[in-house]
C-alpha positions in Angstrom: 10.6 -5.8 12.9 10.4 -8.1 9.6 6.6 -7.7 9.3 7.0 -3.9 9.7 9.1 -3.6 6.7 6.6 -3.6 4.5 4.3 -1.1 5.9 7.6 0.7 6.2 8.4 -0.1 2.5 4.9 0.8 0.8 4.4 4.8 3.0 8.1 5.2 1.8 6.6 4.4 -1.4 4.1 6.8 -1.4 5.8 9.2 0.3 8.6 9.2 -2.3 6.8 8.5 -5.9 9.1 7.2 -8.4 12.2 6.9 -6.4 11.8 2.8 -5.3 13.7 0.3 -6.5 15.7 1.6 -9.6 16.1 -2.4 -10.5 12.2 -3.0 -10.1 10.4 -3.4 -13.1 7.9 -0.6 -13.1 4.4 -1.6 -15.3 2.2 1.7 -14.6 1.7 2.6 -18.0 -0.5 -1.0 -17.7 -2.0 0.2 -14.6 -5.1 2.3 -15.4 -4.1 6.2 -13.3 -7.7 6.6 -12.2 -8.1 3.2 -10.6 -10.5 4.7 -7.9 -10.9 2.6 -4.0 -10.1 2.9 -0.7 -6.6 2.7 -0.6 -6.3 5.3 -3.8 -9.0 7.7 -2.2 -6.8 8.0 1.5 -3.3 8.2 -0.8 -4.9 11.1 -2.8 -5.4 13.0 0.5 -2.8 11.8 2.7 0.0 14.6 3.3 2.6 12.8 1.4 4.2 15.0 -1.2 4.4 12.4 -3.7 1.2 11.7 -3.7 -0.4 11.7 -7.6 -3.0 10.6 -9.7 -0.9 7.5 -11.1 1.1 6.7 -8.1 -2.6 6.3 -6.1 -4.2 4.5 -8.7 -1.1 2.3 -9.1 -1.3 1.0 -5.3 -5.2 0.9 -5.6 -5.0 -1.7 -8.4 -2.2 -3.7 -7.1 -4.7 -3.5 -4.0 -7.7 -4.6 -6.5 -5.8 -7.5 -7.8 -4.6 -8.9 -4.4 -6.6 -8.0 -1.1 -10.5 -7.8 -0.9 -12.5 -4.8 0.2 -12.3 -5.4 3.5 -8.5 -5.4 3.3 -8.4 -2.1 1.4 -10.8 -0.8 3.7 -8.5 -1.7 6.8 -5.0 -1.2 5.1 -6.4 2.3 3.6 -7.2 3.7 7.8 -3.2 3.2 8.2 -2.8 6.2 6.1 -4.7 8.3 8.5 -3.5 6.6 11.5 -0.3 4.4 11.9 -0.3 3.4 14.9 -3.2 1.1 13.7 -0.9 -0.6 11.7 1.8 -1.3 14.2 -1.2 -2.6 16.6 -2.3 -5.1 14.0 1.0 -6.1 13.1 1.8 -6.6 16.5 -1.5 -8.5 17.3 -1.6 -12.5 18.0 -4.9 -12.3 16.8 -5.3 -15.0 13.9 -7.3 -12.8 11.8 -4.8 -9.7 12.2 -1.7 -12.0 11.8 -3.7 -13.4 8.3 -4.1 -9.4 7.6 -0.7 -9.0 8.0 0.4 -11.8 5.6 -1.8 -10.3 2.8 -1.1 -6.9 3.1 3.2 -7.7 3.6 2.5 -9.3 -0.2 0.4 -6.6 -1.1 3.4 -4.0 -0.3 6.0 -5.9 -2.0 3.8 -6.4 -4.8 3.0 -2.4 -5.0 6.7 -1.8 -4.3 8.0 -3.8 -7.2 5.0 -2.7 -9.7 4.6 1.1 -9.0 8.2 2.0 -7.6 
């Protein structure tokens, strides 16, 4: 359950826009809104109604500054498909379990910066 927090944390962050933590420092106007990658591409189309420009690019440069393209490319598919995520967190597979250890930071990070 800890390690699905974050996943938990950062689609309740897209799914809600502004409304993370209110004690959170927020630095988007820093963050550039069309910071353009996978993660900002699959937020842009995902269902969520709080999707936006500078809440996509927001999550896309947190994911710039702290996982590598493979990483986006494999956190971005959760959008489209959960259950992926929940398989890989659950996974003893070192490689998934190191994953999972970026992209928990990753969430926080995006949490605290764009919520």
């Amino acid at each position: 359950m800890n390690k699905l927090l974050p996943f938990l944390a950062l689609t309740t962050l897209v799914s809600c826009g502004s409304n993370g933590y209110k004690s959170a420092p927020r630095y988007t106007a820093a963050i550039p809104a069309a910071t353009s990658g996978p993660i900002s591409r699959a937020c842009l189309v995902s269902d969520r109604k709080a999707r936006s420009r500078q809440l996509c690019g927001c999550i896309q440069a947190v994911a710039d500054m702290t996982l590598s393209k493979p990483d986006q490319s494999l956190a971005a598919s959760f959008y489209g498909n959960p259950q992926k995520a929940q398989d890989i967190r659950q996974s003893s597979a070192a490689g998934h379990e190191r994953f999972w250890a970026k992209y928990s930071e990753y969430a926080d990070t995006a949490e605290q910066i764009c919520g």
